[in-house]
Structure formats: C-alpha cells, structure tokens
C-alpha positions in Angstrom: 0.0 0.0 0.0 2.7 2.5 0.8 4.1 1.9 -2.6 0.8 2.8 -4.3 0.7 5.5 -2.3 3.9 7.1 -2.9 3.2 5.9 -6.6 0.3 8.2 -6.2 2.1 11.1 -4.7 5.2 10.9 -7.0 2.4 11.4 -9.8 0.8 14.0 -8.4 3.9 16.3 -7.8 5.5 15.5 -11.2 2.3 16.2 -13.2 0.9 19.0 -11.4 -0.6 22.2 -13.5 -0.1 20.6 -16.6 -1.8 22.7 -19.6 -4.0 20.3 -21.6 -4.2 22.3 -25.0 -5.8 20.8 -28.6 -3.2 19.2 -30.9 -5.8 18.9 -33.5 -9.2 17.6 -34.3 -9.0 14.1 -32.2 -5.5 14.7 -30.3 -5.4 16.2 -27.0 -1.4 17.3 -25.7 -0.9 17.9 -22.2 2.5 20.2 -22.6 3.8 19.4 -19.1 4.6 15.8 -20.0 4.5 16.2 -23.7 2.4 13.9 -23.9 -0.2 13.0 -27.1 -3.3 11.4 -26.5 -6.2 10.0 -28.1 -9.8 11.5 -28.3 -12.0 11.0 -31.0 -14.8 8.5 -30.7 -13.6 5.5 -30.6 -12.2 6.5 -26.7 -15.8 6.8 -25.5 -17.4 3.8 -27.3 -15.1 1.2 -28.0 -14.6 -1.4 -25.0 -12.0 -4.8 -24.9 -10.2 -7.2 -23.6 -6.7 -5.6 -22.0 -4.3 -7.7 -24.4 -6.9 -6.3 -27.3 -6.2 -2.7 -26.3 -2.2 -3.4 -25.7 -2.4 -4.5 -29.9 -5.5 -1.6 -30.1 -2.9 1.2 -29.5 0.0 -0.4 -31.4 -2.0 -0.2 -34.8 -4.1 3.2 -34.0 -4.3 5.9 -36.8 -5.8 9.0 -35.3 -5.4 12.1 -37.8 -2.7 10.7 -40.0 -0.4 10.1 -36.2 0.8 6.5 -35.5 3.3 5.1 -33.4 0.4 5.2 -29.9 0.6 2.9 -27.2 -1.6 1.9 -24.3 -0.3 4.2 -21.2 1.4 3.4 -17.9 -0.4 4.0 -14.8 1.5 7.0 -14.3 1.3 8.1 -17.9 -3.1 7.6 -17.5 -3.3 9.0 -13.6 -1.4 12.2 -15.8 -4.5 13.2 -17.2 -6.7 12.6 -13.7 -7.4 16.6 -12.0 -8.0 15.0 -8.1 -9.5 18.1 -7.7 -13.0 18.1 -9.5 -15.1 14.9 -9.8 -17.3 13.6 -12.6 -15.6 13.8 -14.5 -11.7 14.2 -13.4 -10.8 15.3 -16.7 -9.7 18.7 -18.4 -12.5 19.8 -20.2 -10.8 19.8 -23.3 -11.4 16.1 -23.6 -14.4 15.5 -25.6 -14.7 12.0 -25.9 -14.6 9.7 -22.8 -17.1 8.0 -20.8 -17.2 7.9 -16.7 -16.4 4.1 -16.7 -12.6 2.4 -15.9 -9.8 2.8 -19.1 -7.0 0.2 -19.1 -3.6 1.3 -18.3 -0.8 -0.9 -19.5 0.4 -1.7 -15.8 -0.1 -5.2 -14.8 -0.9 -6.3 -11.4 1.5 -8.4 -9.9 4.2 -10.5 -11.4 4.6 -11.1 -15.1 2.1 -14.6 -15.6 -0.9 -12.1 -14.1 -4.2 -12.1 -15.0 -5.4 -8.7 -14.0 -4.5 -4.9 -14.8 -4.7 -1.3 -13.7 -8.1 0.5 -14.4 -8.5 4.6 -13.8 -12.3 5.1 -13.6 -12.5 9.0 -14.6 -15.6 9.6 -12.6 -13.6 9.4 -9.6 -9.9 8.7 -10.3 -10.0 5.9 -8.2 -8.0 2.9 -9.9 -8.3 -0.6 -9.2 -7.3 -4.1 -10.3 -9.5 -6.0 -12.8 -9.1 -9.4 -15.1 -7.7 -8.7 -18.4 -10.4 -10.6 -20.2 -13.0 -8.4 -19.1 -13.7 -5.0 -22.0 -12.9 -1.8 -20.3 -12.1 1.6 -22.7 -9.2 2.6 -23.9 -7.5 5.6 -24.2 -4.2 5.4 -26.0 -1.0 8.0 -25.8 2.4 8.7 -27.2 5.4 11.1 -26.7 4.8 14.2 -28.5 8.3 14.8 -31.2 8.3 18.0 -30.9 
C-alpha cells in the first residue's frame, strides 16, 4: 500500500498544473509531460479485452499520427485533476465516458491475469481481469 501511495504522490507532484491544449481535431497534448493522446470517438465507445487494447494502440491511426501505445499507470493517472469529480478530466477532452480505461500496468508478477483500471468519474483505480472489456484511451510522446 505504501508503494501505491507514494506511486500516487510521486504522480501527483511530477504532473501537477499541466496545460492540456488541442493538438488537432482528435489529439489532445498535455504540454507538461509532452504527452499525445487520443480522443476521437472510438475512446468513449469502444470497450476490450486488455491484451486487445495493448495490440489496439499499437495499430491506431488517429489524424494521420501513429506510433500510440496503451499508457502506464503514471502516464493515465497524468491526465486525472483529483481536484474536480465527474468527470476528473480537463475539459478539453471530448470524448470519454465515466467508466474504468485500461492502463498498460499489470498487477503483480509477469504470468498475471489482472491490470490497472482509472475510472474517470472518480480517479480511483483498481485491479480488474484482463479478459473483461474496459475503454481505452491510447498515448504517445509528443516529437516536438
């Protein structure tokens, strides 16, 4: 628990007052971490599996941009404001539901069956099977 917590903390700190700005039509970039991220419609409607979104990610096109990936926890808690609440998103995200999104953490050792969930009603993150469909929203580093 401590480590979750410092995890948590560590996240916090490093992604503090990050501006969250419009790349272009269906890309969000949050220029503290220079960070890209997906958000056109297929990040509010599409749900799978967690080794779907994992090969999801890797073969996204989203305005002509390639090379995404499914995020870290870190990377995913980024984009979580723990000061508002439903949703705990910047506003300029258009497209997301208040439901859990996959991050690309596994829980546990290597041969584990479950993953890291961010529900971005609340924040709140848990542990759930990687069989079950969750939505996905998928990032990469910005290049410039």
């Amino acid at each position: 628990m401590k480590l979750i917590t410092t995890l948590i903390f560590t996240a916090f700190l490093t992604f503090a007052h990050a501006e969250i700005i419009n790349e272009s039509e269906n890309i969000i970039k949050d220029t503290k971490t220079n960070f890209l991220w997906q958000d056109d419609k297929a990040a509010k409607t599409d749900k799978m599996s967690f080794h779907k979104a994992l090969e999801y990610c890797k073969n996204l096109k989203v305005d002509n941009t390639s090379g995404w990936e499914l995020p870290g926890f870190l990377e995913l808690f980024s984009i979580v404001d723990p000061k508002v609440y439903n949703p705990t998103l910047s506003e300029k995200f258009k497209n997301f539901v208040n439901d859990n999104y996959w991050s690309g953490k596994k829980f546990g050792h290597g041969t584990s069956t479950e993953a890291i969930v961010i529900n971005f009603k609340s924040g709140a993150f848990n542990r759930e099977l990687m069989v079950d469909k969750f939505h996905v929203r998928c990032y990469k580093k910005a290049t410039n």
